[in-house]
N, C-alpha and C positions, 0 to 999 in steps of 0.2 A: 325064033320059034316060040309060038305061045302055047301055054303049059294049057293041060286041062280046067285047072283051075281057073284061068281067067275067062274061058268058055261058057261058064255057070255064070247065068244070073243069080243077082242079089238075093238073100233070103228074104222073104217076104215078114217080117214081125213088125207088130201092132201091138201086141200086147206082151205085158214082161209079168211072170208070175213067179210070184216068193212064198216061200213058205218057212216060216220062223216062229221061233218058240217064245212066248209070250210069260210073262210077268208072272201068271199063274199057274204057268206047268204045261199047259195043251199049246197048240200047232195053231197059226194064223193064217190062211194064205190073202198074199194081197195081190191086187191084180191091179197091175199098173200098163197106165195106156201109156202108147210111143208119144211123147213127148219130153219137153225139156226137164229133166229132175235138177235139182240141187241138194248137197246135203249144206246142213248148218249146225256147226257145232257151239253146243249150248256149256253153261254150265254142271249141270247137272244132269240135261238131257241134249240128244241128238236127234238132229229133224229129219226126215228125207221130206222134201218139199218139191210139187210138181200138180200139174192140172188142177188145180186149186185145191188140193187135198196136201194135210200136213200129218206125217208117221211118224210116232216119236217112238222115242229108243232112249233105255239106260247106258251109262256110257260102257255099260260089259256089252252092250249090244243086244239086247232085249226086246222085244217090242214089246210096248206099254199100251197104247191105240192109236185111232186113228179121226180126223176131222176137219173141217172147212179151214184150209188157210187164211191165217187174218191178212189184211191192206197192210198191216206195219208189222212187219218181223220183229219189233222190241215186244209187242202181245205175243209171241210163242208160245213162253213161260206160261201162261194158263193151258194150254192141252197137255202139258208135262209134269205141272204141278200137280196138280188136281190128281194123279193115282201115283203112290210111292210104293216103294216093297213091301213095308213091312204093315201097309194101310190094311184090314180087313177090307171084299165088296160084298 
């Protein structure tokens, strides 16, 4: 006998939304389309990487921002470096 459950179609999502707290204190949301993500754990920072946008993260889990994914994953380190904690903007 099949349950209720398997009666329901799929959810229909396209778009995944986050909202996380950022380096400075205030709320980010990021809106991420249905597609393949990866995360990539850096040194000093953490990627999520997907549809050619790359979210960096301190490793408390932070968001720091956000920008065009490079061709070669060893370029990360510039969208991560480029803002630290204790940097005045």
């Amino acid at each position: 006998m099949r349950s209720a459950k398997d009666k329901q179609p799929p959810a229909d999502v396209r778009v995944l939304q986050l909202q996380l707290r950022s380096v400075s204190g205030g709320f980010v949301t990021l809106n991420l389309v249905a597609t393949d993500h990866r995360i990539v754990i850096g040194h000093d920072t953490n990627f999520l990487i997907g549809d050619a946008q790359a979210h960096a993260f301190t490793q408390d889990g932070l968001f720091i921002r956000s920008g065009r994914a490079p061709a070669l994953l060893s370029d990360l380190h510039a969208l991560g470096a480029a803002t630290r904690l204790g940097q005045a903007s």
